[in-house]
C-alpha positions as CSV (number, residue, x, y, z in Angstrom):
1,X,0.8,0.7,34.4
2,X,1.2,4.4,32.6
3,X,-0.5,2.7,29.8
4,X,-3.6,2.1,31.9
5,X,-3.3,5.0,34.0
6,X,-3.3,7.5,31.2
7,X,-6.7,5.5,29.6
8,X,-8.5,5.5,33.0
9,X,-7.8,9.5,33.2
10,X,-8.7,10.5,29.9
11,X,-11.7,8.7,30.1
12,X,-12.7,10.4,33.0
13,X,-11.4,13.7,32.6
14,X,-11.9,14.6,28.8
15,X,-9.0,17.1,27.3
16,X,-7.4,17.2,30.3
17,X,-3.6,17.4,29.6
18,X,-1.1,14.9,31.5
19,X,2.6,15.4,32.1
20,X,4.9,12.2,32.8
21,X,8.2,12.9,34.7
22,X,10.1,9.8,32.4
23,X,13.8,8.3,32.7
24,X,12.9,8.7,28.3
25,X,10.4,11.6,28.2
26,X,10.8,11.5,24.5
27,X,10.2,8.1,24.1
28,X,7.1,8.7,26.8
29,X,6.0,11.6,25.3
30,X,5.4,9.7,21.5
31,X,4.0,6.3,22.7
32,X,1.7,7.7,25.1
33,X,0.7,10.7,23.8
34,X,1.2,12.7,26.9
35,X,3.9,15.4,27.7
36,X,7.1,14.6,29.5
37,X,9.6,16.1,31.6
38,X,13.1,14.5,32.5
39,X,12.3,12.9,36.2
40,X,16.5,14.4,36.9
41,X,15.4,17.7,36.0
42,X,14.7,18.8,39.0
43,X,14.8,22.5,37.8
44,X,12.1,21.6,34.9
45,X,9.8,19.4,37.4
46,X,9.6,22.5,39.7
47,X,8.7,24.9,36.7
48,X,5.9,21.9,35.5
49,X,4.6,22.2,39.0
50,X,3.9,25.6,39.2
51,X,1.8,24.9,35.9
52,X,-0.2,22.2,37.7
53,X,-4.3,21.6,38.8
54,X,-2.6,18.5,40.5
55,X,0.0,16.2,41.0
56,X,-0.7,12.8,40.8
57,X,2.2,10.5,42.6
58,X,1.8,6.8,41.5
59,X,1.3,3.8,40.8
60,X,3.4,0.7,41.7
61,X,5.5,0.4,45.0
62,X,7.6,3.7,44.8
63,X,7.5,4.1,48.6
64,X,9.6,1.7,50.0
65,X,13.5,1.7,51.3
66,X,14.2,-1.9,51.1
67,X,16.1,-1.5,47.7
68,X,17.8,2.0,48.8
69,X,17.3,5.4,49.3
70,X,16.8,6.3,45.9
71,X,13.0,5.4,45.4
72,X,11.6,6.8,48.9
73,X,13.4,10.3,48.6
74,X,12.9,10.8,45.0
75,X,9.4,10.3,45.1
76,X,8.7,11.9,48.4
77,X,10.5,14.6,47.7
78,X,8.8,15.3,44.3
79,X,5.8,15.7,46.9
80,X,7.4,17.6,48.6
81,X,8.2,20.0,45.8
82,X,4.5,20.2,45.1
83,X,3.4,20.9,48.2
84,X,6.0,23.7,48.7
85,X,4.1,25.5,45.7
86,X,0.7,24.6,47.5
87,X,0.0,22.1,44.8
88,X,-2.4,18.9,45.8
89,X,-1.0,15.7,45.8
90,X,-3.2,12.7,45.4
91,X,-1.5,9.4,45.4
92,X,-2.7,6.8,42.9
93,X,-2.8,3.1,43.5
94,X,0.2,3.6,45.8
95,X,2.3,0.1,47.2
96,X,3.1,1.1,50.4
97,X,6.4,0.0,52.4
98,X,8.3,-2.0,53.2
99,X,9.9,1.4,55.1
100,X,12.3,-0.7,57.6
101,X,14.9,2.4,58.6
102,X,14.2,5.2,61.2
103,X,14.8,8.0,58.8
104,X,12.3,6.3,56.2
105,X,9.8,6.5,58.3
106,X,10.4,9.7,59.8
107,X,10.3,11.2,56.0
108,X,7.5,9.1,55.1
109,X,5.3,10.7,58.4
110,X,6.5,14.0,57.9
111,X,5.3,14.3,53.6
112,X,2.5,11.8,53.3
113,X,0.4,13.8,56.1
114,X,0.9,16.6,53.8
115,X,-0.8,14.5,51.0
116,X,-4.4,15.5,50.3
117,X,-5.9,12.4,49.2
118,X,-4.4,8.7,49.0
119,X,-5.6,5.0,47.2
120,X,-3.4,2.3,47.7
121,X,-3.4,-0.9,46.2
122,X,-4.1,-3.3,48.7
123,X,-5.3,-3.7,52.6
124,X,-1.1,-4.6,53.5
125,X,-0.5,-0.7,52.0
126,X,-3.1,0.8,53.9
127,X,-1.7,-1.1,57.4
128,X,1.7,0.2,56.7
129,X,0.4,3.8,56.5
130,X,-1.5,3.4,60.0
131,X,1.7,1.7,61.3
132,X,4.4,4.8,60.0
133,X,1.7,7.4,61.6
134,X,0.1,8.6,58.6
135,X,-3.7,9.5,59.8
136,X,-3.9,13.1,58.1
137,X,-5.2,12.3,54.4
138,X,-8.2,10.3,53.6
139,X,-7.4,6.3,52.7
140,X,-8.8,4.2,50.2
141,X,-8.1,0.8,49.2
142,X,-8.3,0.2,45.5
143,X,-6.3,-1.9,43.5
144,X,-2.9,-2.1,41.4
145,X,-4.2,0.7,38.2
146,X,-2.8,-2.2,36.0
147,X,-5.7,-4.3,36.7
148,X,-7.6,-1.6,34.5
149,X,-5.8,-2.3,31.4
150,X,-8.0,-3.5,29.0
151,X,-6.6,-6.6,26.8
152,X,-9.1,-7.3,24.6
153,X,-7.3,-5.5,22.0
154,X,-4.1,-8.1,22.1
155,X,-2.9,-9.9,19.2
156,X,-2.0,-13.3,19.2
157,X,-1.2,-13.5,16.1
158,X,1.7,-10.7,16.6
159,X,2.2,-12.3,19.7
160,X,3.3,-15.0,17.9
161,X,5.8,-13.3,15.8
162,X,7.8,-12.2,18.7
163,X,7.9,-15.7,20.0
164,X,8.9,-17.3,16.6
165,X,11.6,-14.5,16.3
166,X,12.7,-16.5,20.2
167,X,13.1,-19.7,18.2
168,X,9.6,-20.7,20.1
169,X,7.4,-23.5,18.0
170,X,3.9,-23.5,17.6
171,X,2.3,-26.8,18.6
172,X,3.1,-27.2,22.2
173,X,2.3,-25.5,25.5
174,X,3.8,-22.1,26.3
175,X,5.5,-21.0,29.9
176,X,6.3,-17.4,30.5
177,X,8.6,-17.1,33.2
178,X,10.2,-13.6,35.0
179,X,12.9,-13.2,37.2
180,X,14.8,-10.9,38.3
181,X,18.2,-9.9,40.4
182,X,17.7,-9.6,44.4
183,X,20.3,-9.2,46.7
184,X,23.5,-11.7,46.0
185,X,22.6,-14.6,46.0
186,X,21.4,-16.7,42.9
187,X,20.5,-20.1,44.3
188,X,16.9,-19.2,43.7
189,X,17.7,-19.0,39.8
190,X,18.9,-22.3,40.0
191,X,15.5,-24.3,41.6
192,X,13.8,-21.9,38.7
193,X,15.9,-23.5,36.3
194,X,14.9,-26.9,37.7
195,X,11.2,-26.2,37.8
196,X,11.5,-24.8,34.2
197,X,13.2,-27.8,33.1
198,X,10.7,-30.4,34.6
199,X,8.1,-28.3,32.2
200,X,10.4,-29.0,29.3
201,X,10.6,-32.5,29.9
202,X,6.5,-32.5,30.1
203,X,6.3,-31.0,26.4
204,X,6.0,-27.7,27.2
205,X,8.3,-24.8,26.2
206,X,10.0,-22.1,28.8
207,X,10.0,-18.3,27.5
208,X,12.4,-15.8,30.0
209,X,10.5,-12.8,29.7
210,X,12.3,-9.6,31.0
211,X,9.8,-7.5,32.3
212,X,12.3,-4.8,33.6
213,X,14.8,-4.1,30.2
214,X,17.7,-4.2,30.2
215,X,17.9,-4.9,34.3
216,X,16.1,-8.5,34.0
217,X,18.4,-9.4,31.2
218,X,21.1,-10.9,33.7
219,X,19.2,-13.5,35.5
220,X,17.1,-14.3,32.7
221,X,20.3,-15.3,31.1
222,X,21.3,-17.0,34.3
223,X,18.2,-19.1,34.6
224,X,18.5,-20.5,31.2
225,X,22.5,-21.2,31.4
226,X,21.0,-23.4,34.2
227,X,19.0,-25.6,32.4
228,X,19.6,-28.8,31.1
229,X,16.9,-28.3,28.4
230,X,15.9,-25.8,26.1
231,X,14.7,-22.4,27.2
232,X,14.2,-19.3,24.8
233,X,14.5,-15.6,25.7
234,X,12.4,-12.3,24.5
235,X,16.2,-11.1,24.2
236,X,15.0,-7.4,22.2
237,X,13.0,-4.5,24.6
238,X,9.1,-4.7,24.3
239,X,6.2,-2.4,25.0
240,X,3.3,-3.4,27.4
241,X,1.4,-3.6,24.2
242,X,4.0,-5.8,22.9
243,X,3.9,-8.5,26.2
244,X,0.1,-8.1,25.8
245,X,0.1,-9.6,23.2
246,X,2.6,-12.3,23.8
247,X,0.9,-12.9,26.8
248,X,-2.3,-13.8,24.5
249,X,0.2,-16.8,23.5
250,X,1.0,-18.5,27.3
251,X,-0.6,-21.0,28.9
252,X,1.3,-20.9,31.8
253,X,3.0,-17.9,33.5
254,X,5.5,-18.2,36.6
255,X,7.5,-15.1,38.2
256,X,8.9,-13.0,40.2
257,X,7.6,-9.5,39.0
258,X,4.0,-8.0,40.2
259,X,3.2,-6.7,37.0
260,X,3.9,-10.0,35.4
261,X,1.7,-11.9,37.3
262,X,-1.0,-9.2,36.9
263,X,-0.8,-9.6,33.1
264,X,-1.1,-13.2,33.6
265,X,-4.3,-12.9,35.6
266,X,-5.8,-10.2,32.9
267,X,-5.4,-13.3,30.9
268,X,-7.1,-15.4,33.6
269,X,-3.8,-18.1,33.1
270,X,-2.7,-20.4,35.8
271,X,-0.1,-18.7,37.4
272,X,2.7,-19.4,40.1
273,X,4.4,-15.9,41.8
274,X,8.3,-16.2,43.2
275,X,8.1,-14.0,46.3
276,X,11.1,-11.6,46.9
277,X,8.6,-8.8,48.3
278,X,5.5,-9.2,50.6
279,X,3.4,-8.1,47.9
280,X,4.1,-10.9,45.7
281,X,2.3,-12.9,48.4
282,X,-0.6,-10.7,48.8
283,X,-1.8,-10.7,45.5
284,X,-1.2,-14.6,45.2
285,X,-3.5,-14.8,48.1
286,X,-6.0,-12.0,46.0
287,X,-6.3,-14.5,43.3
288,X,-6.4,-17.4,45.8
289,X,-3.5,-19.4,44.8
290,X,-0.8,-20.7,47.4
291,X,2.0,-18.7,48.4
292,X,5.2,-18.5,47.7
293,X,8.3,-19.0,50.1
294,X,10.8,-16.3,50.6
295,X,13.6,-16.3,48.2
296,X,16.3,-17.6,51.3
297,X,14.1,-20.2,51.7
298,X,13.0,-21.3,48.0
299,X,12.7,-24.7,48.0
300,X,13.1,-26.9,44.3
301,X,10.7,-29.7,45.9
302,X,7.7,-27.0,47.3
303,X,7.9,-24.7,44.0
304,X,7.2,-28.3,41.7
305,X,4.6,-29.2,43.9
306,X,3.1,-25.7,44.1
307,X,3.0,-25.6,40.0
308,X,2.0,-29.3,39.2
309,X,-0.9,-28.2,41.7
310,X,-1.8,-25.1,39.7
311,X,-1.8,-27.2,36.3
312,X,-3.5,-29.9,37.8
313,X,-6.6,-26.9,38.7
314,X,-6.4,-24.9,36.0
315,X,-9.6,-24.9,34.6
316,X,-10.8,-23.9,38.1
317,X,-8.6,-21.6,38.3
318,X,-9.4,-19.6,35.5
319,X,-13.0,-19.2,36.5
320,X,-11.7,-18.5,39.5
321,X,-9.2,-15.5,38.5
322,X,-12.0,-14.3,35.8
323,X,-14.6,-13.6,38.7
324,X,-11.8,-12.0,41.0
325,X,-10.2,-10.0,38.0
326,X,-13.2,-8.7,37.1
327,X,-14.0,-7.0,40.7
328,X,-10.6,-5.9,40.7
329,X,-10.7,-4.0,37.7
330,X,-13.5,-2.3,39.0
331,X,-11.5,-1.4,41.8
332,X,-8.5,-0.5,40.2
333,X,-10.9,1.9,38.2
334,X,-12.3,3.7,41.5
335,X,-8.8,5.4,41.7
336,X,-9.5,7.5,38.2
337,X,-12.7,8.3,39.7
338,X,-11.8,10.0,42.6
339,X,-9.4,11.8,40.9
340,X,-12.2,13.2,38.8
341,X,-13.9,13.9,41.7
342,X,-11.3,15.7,43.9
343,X,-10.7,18.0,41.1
344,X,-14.7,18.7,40.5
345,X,-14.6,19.3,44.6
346,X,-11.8,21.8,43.7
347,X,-13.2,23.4,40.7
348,X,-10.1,23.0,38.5
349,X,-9.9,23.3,34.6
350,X,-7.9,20.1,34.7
351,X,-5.5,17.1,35.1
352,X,-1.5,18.7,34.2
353,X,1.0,16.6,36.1
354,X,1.5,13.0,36.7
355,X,4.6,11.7,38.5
């Protein structure tokens, strides 16, 4: 998603210079060619903002308590920071919500009507800021920045070597699959398992991708220990450039992460989403594929059904996700553009933060 951000930006705003606040600023810093602060340095983020034209506070679903407090007051209080220096704050391809607790949305009232401008990602996003009281800053509805990334540049061929490095053949079908850990319970990884193996026994071969590394590692592991077949595992960290390109070499892609799914529908493959989050659902129902049950409710026989189905139509499918990926992209564009445009309304030199 920084990947794409970064391009749409630069595009848009030529020598502009872009800050990251990174868990691995260094790391950051080198592969995107940006400069990076420590996102714990709280002392170091308030001396970046004072530097600031803007701050830019996305994408991806960063406002939301369901997992915790650590996300919603982070983030909003990064804002917050900002605004305390009188520094704008637009808000880029933002997931809203869910924000389920009292004080959540009491925070989320208070700092987002302090926002000057905000693009979220989908129609449920925008809803959620009308319900939480947020009327203050201007709305638009966009689309996730990742649909921006442009993949034409992906190697299969290099693709290939990270599969072959998994113990993955050439000569049959490819599956990517992503999980990840959700609450306690792990029954879910178990009908995964099942659904993976019914693919096996079809001729195809099941890849456990861990989108989130290291954090994914654990139930990817779990999923294959449940098989009865052969699975494989991308068991080393990759870049986005890196699954790009292994991406180039599915056929098939089934999971549990946005981002995943999104990189599958770049692709235009058949896909099937595993929906621990609302928006799982909503951009099934973007691409218009069926939706997923909730993870308590996961069901072996409904999942089978629901993938056989998406096999069975994937030709029409891809046409399908081709046309609708291609407006989206557009879309997801629009977000860069009116960041270009609030700063020309402003008159500032340039872009200097990005959170």
């Amino acid at each position: 998603m920084l990947g794409a951000m970064v391009a749409a930006l630069r595009e848009r705003l030529p020598g502009c210079r872009l800050t990251v606040f990174s868990r691995e600023p260094s790391a950051t810093a080198a592969f995107h060619g940006v400069e990076a602060v420590p996102r714990d340095d709280l002392r170091a983020i308030w001396q970046c903002l004072s530097r600031v034209d803007l701050l830019i506070s996305g994408g991806g679903g960063l406002l939301q308590d369901v997992t915790g407090w650590p996300s919603i007051t982070y983030y909003l209080g990064v804002v917050k920071m900002a605004r305390l220096q009188r520094k704008p704050v637009f808000f880029y391809g933002q997931g809203i919500g869910p924000v389920q607790t009292g004080l959540g949305r009491l925070l989320m009232r208070y700092v987002v009507n302090q926002v000057d401008f905000v693009t979220v990602r989908d129609d449920d996003s925008r809803e959620e800021l009308r319900r939480l009281g947020i009327s203050r800053p201007p709305v638009r509805v966009t689309a996730d920045p990742a649909l921006a990334l442009d993949v034409s540049g992906a190697d299969r061929e290099r693709g290939w070597e990270r599969l072959t490095a998994a113990g993955v053949a050439k000569g049959r079908p490819v599956a990517g699959f992503s999980v990840r850990r959700w609450g306690d319970s792990t029954s879910y990884l178990e009908v995964i398992a099942r659904v993976a193996d019914d693919l096996c026994r079809s001729g195809w071969q099941v890849v456990l991708v861990p989108m989130h590394y290291p954090a994914d590692l654990g139930p990817s592991r779990q999923v294959l220990t449940h098989m009865t077949t052969q699975g494989y595992l991308l068991d080393q960290p990759c870049s986005y450039l890196d699954l790009l390109n292994v991406f180039k070499s599915f056929d098939f892609v089934l999971g549990m992460r946005l981002h995943f799914l999104i990189f599958g529908a770049l692709f235009h493959l058949p896909l099937a989403g595993v929906a621990y989050d609302p928006k799982i659902n909503h951009f099934l129902k973007l691409m218009g594929l069926p939706v997923s049950q909730t993870l308590d409710g996961l069901d072996y026989g409904a999942l089978s059904e629901r993938v056989r189905w998406v096999l069975d139509h994937r030709d029409a499918l891809a046409e399908q996700t081709a046309a609708l990926v291609g407006t989206l992209r557009e879309k997801a564009a629009l977000s860069a553009d009116l960041v270009r445009d609030f700063l020309a309304a402003r008159g500032a030199a340039g872009l200097r933060s990005r959170q």
